[in-house]
VEXDREN-2710 file (C-alpha; in Angstrom, 1 decimal):
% VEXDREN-2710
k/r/px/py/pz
1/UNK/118.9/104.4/55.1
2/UNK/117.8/105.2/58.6
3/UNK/118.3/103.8/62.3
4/UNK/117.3/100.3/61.8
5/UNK/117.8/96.7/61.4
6/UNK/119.4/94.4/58.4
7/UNK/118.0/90.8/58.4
8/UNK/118.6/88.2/55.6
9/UNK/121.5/88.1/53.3
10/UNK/123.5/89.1/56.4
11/UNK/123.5/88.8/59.9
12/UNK/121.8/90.4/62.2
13/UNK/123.1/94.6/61.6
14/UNK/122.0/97.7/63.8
15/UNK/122.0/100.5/61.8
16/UNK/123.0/104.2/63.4
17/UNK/123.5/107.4/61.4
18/UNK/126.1/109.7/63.8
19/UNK/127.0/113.1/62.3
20/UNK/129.7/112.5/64.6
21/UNK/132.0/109.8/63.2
22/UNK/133.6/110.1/60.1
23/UNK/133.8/106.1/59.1
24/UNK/131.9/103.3/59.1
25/UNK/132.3/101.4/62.5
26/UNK/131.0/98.3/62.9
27/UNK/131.0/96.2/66.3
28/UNK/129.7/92.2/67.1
29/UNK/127.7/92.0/70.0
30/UNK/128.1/88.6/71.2
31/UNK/125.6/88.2/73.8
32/UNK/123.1/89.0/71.0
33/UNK/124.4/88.0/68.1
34/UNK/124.1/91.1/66.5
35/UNK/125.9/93.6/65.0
36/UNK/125.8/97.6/64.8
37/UNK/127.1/99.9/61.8
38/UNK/127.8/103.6/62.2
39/UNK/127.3/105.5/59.7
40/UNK/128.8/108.7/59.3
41/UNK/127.1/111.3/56.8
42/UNK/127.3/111.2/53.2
43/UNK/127.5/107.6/52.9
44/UNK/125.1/105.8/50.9
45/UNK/123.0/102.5/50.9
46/UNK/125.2/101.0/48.4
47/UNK/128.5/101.7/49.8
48/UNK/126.5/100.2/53.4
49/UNK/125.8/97.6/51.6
50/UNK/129.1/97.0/49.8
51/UNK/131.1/97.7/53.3
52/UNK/129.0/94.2/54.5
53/UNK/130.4/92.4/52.1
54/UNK/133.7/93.2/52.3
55/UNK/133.3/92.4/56.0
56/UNK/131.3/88.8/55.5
57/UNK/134.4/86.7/56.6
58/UNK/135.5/89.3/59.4
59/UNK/131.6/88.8/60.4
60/UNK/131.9/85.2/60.0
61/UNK/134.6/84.5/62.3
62/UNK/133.3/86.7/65.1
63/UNK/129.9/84.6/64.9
64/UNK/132.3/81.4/65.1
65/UNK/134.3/82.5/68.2
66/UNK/131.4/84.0/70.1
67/UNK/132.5/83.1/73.9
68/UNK/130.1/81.0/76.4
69/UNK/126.4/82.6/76.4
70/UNK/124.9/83.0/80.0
71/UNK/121.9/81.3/80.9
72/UNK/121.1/83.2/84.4
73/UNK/120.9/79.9/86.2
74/UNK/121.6/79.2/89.9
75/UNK/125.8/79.0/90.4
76/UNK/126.5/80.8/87.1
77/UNK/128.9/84.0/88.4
78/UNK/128.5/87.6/87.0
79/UNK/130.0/90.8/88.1
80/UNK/128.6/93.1/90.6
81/UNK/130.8/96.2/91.3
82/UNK/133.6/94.7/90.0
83/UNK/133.3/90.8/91.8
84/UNK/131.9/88.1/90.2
85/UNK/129.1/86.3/92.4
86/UNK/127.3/83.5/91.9
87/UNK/123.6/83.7/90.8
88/UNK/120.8/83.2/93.7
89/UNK/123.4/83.5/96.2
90/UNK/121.9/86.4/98.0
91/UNK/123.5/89.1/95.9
92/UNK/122.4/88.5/92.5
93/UNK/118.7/86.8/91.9
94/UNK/118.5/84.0/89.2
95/UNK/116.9/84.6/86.0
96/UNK/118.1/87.3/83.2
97/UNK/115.1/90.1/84.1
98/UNK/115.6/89.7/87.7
99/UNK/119.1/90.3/87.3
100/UNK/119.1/93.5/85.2
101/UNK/116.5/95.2/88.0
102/UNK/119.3/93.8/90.2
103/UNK/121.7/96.3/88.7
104/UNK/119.4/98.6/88.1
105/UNK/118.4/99.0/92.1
106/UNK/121.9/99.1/93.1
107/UNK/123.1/101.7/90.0
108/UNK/120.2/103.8/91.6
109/UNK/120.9/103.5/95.2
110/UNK/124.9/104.3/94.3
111/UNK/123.8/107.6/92.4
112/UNK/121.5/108.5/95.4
113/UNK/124.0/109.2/96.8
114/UNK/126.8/110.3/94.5
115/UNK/124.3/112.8/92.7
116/UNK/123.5/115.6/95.6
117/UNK/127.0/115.5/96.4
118/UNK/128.6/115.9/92.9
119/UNK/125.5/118.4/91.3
120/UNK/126.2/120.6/94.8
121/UNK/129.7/120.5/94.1
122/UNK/129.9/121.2/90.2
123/UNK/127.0/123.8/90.5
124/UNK/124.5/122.1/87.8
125/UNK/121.3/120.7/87.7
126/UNK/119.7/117.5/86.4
127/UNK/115.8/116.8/85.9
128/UNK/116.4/112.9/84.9
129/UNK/118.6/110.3/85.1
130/UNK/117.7/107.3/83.2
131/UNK/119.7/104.3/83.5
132/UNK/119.6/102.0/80.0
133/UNK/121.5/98.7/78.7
134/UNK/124.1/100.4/76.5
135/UNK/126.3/99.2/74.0
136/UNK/128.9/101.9/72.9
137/UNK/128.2/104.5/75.4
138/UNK/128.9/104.6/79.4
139/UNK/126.4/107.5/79.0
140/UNK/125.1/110.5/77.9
141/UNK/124.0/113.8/78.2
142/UNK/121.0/116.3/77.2
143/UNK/122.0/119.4/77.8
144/UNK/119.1/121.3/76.9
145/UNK/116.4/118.9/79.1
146/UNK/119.2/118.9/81.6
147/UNK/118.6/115.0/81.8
148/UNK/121.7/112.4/81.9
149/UNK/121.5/108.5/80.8
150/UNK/123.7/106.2/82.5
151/UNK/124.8/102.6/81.4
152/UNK/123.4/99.9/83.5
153/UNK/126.4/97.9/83.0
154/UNK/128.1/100.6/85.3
155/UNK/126.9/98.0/88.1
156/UNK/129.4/95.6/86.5
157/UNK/132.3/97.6/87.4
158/UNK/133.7/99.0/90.8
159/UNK/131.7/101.5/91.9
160/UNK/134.4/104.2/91.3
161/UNK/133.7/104.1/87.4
162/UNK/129.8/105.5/88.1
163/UNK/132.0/108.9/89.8
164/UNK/133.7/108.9/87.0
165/UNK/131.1/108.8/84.2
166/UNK/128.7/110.8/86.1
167/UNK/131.0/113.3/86.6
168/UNK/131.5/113.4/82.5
169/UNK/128.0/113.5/81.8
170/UNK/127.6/116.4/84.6
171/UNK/130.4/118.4/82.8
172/UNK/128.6/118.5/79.7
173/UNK/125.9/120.4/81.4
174/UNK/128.9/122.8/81.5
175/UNK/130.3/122.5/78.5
176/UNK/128.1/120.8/75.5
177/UNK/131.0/119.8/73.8
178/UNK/135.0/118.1/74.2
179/UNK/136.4/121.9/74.6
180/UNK/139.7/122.7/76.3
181/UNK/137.1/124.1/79.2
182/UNK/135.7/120.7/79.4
183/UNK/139.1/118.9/80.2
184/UNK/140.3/122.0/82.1
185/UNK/136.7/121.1/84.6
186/UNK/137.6/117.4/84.6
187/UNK/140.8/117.9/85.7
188/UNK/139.4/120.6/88.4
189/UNK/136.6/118.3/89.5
190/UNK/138.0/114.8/88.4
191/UNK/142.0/115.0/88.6
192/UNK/142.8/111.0/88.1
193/UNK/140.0/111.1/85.1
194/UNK/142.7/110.1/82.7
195/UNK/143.5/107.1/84.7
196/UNK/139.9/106.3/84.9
197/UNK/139.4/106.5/81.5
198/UNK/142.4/104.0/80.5
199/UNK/140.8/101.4/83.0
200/UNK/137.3/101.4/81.9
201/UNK/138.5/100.2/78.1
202/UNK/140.4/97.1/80.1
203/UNK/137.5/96.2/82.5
204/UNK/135.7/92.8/81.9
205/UNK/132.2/93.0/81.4
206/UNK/131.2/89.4/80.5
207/UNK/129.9/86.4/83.5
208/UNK/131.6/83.3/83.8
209/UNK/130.4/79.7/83.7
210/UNK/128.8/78.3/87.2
211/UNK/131.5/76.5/89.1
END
């Protein structure tokens, strides 16, 4: 079984093969209804299969508690570096596409001018930056292509967390991997990136209702 998707007998499932995890992980997504398995190696189609059905009821009752879907109408408040505004009121357009280039314009005019100051300073080089709607990640790196991908949901939070994760993704042009050199750099570069790293898992990422 490959990187795909499971309709039918289940929900909607995501499938992701990761050499690095070592269990089967699997996340709701509520704004799409969805769900995503990784797969670590060695594991088969069956056991896939048979994990699913162990989970049905867990799946169940996420499906049956999945929180207020946004519409993107006018008065309907999302988050924009960490405040939540109302939509078409001057901030934030109305309408779900126009919103998403809304984040993506102001993630790209915050790294204009984070990056020269942070690749000057860390001594590396980057070729791309590509800013995507991810689900698991708050980015990654390609160390060999020298090119970084950035979460667009970053926009979401105070503009502080794009530092930090840029500054991650930069170290790994350093250091490929999670080595004691890594955290030794983040510490050199990045001294509250512990702190950072605590908040991020704690910070809200979902709109509210219009008033």
């Amino acid at each position: 079984m490959s990187t795909g998707t499971e309709t039918g007998a289940f929900p909607r499932v995501r499938f992701q093969r990761r050499k690095d995890t070592r269990k089967l992980i699997l996340r709701y997504h509520p704004a799409e209804d969805a769900f995503s398995l990784t797969i670590p190696p060695g594991i088969g189609e069956a056991d896939v299969r048979a994990f699913l059905e162990q989970q049905r009821g867990w799946m169940d009752q996420q499906r049956k508690n999945r929180p207020w879907q946004p519409s993107y109408v006018a008065g309907e408040r999302h988050l924009l570096w960490g405040r939540y505004v109302p939509l078409g009121g001057g901030e934030l357009p109305v309408g779900q596409a126009h919103v998403l280039r809304a984040y993506a314009a102001a993630l790209e005019a915050e790294l204009n001018g984070l990056m020269p100051v942070w690749t000057r300073r860390m001594g590396v080089r980057v070729s791309r930056v590509t800013l995507k709607d991810m689900t698991s990640r708050w980015g990654s790196c390609s160390v060999q292509s020298h090119r970084i991908a950035l979460n667009l949901r970053l926009a979401l939070l105070p503009r502080e967390f794009t530092a930090y994760v840029l500054v991650h993704e930069l170290n790994h042009l350093l250091h490929p991997d999670h080595s004691a050199d890594f955290y030794a750099d983040m510490d050199r570069f990045y001294p509250t990136w512990r702190e950072m790293r605590e908040q991020i898992k704690a910070c809200p990422l979902a709109p509210l209702p219009p008033v």
